[in-house]
Residue, then its C-alpha position, 0 to 999 in steps of 0.5 A: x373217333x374218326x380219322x380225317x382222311x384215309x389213313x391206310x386201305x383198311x380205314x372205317x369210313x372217315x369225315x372226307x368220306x361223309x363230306x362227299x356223301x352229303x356234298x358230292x361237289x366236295x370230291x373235286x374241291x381240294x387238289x387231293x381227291x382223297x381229302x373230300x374237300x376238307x380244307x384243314x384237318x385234325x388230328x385223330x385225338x382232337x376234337x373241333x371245326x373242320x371246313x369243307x369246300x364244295x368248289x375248287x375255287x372256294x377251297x382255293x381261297x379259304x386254303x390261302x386265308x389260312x395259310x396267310x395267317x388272315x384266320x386265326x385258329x385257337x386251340 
């Protein structure tokens, strides 16, 4: 199991981190330099799809289709 994100300084390497290392453009896509372009998260216990963005600009637009409800997620 892998967190998303950093959640505290002693954290193992998290998915935000192997996004960066695979796609260095990911570190300044989303607005949280910590979320490595991850525009959506999981929990920890959860499994599933998580987007990254390589631009601010496609983090931007992606960010706004879900959070307008135009993707639908299932669980």
């Amino acid at each position: 199991e892998m967190h998303s994100v950093l959640q505290r300084e002693d954290d193992p390497l998290t998915l935000a981190d192997c996004a960066v290392m695979h796609f260095r453009a990911s570190l300044n896509a989303s607005p949280n330099i910590l979320d490595g372009g991850l525009v959506q998260r999981l929990d920890y216990y959860t499994d599933g799809l998580c987007i990254v963005a390589k631009s601010r600009k496609v983090w931007e637009g992606i960010h706004e289709d879900l959070t307008s409800h135009l993707v639908v997620k299932s669980y």
